[in-house]
C-alpha positions as CSV (number, residue, x, y, z in Angstrom):
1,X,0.0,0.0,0.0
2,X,1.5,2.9,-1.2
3,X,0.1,5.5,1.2
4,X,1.2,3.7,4.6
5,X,4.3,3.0,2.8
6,X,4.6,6.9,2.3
7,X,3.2,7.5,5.9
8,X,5.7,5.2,7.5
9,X,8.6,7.1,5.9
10,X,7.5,10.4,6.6
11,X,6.8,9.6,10.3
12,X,9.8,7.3,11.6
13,X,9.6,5.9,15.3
14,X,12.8,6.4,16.9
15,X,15.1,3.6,16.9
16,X,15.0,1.8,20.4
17,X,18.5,1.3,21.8
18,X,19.4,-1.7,23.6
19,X,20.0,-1.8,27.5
20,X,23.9,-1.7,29.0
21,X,24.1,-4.4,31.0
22,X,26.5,-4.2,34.3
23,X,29.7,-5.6,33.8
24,X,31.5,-8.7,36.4
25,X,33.6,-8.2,38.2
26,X,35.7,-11.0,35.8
27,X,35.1,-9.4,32.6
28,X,38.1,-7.6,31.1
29,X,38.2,-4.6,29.0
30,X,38.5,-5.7,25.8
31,X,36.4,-3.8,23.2
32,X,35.3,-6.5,21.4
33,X,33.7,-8.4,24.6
34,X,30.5,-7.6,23.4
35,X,30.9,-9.5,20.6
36,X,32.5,-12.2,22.3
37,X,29.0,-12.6,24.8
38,X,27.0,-13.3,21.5
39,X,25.9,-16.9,20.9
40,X,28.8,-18.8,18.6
41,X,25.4,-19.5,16.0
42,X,24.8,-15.8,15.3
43,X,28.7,-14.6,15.3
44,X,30.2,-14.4,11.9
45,X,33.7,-13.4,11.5
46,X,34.1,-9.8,10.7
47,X,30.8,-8.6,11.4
48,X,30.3,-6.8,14.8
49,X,27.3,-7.1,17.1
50,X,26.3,-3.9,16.3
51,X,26.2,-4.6,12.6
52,X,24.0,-7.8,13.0
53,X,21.6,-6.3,15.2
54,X,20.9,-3.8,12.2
55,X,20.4,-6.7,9.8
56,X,18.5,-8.8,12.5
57,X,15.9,-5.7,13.0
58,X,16.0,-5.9,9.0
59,X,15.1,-9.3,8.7
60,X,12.3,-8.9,11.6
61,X,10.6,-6.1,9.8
62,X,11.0,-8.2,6.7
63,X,9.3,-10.8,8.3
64,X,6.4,-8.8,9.8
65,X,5.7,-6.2,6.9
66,X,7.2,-7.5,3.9
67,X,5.5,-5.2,1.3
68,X,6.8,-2.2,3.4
69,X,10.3,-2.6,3.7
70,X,11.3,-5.5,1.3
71,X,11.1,-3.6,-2.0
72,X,14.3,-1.6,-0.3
73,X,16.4,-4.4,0.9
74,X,19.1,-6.1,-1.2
75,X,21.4,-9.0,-0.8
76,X,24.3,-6.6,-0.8
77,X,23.1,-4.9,2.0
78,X,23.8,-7.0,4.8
79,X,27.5,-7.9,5.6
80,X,26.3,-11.5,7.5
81,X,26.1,-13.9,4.7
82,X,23.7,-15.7,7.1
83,X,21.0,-13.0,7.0
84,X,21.7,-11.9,3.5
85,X,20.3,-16.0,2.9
86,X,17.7,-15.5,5.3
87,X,16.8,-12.1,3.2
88,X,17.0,-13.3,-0.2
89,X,15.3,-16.4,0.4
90,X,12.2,-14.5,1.6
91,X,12.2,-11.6,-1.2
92,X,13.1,-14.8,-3.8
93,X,10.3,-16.7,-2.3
94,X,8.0,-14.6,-1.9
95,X,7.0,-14.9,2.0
96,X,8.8,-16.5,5.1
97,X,6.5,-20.3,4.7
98,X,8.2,-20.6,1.5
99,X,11.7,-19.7,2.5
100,X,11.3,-22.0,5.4
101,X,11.0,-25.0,3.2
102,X,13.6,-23.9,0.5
103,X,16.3,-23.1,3.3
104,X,19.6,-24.8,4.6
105,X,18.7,-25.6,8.6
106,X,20.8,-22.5,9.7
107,X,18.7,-20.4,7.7
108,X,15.5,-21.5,8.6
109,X,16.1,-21.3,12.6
110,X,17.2,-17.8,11.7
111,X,14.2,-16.9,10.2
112,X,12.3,-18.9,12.7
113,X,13.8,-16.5,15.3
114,X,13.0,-13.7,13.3
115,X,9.3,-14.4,13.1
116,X,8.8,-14.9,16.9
117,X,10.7,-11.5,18.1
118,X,8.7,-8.4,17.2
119,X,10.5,-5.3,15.8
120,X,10.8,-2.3,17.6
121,X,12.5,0.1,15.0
122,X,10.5,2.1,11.8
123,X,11.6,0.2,8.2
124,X,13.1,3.3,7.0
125,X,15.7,3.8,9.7
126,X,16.6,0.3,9.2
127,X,16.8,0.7,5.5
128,X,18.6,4.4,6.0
129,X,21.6,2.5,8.5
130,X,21.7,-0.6,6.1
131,X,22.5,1.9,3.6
132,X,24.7,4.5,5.1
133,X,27.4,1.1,5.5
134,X,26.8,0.2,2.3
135,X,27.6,3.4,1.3
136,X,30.1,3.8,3.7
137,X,32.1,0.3,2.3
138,X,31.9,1.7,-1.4
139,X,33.8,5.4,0.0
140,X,36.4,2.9,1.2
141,X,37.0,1.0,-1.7
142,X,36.7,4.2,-4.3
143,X,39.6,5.6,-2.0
144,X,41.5,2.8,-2.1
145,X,41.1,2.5,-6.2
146,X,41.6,7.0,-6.2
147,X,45.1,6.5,-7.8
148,X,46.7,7.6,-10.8
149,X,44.7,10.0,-13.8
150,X,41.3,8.9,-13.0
151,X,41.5,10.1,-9.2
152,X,39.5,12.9,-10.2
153,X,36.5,10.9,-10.9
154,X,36.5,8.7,-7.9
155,X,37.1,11.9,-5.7
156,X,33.7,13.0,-7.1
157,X,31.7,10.3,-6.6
158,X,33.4,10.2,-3.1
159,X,31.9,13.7,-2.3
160,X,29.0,12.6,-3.8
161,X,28.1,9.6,-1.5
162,X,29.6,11.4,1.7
163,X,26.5,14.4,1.1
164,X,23.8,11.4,0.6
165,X,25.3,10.1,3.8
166,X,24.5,13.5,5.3
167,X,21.0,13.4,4.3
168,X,20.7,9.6,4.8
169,X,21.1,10.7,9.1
170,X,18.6,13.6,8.8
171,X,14.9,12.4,9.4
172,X,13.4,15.0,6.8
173,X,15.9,14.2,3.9
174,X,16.1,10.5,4.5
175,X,13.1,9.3,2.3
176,X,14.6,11.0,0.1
177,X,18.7,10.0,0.4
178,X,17.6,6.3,0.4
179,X,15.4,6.9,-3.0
180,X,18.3,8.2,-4.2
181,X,21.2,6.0,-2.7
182,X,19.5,2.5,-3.3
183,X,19.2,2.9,-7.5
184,X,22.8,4.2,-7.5
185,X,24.1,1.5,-4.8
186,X,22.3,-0.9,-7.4
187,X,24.3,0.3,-10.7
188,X,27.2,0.9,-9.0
189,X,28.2,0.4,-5.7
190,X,26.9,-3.5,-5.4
191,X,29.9,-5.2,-7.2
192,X,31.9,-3.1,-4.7
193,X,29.9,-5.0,-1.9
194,X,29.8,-8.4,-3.2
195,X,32.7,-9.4,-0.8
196,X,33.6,-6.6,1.1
């Protein structure tokens, strides 16, 4: 439906931020313990808590309100190659009974999980933070390809993405970014994202 779709983007709910719990007495201070307290079955190398929380919250709404958020959300998107499955299978398929039955096991008790835990963030901040580190990997990899004659070039396209980054993290020009972000992410940005 076009007009809750619009009325959803235009009126985001903020996104809920999880709880800090207290620390032991035994824990040390390394920076990645966070990551380290996550279950072994939803820890991917590379990919920090923080990241698959995003995609997690992606995959929930996905789950919930496909026909809001899924015609936004793209394989290339998500840096777990877990929920990027779980993601395509249900935008391949067509809705999560489907994917359930096409799925490896790991896939489907992901999206399992994802069906039982309600979201608590609006589909276009989800879609906005997805994007912004999409957008954010394909800044890297121009700058590390801005050599030599053509440097120019990528040093445009570099400003470019940083001021739809900008207006990605504004609420009143964030419908707008990702309308604008997504198409060129899709022509190209994605082959930078394949494997980043």
């Amino acid at each position: 439906d076009p007009d809750r779709l619009r009325h959803r983007l235009e009126n985001p709910l903020p996104i809920e931020q999880p709880r800090k719990r207290r620390r032991r007495r035994d824990e040390d201070d390394d920076p990645d313990e966070s990551a380290a307290r996550e279950p072994d079955s939803l820890m991917e190398e590379g990919v920090t808590a923080a990241v698959l929380r995003t995609e997690d919250e992606a995959l929930r709404l996905l789950v919930v309100e496909p026909t809001v958020i899924g015609p936004y959300l793209r394989g290339y998107l998500f840096r777990s190659a877990l929920r990027r499955s779980a993601v395509e299978a249900i935008l391949e398929d067509g809705d999560l009974h489907t994917a359930l039955a096409h799925t490896p096991p790991v896939v489907s008790d992901l999206l399992r999980s994802a069906s039982v835990t309600e979201p608590v963030s609006e589909p276009l901040a989800i879609v906005a933070m997805l994007t912004d580190r999409a957008a954010g990997r394909v800044i890297d990899s121009l700058r590390r390809d801005a050599t030599g004659p053509d440097a120019a070039s990528y040093v445009e396209s570099i400003g470019w993405l940083k001021h739809r980054v900008e207006d990605l993290r504004e609420s009143t020009t964030r419908p707008k970014a990702v309308d604008t972000l997504l198409p060129w992410l899709d022509e190209h940005g994605s082959g930078r994202l394949d494997y980043v």
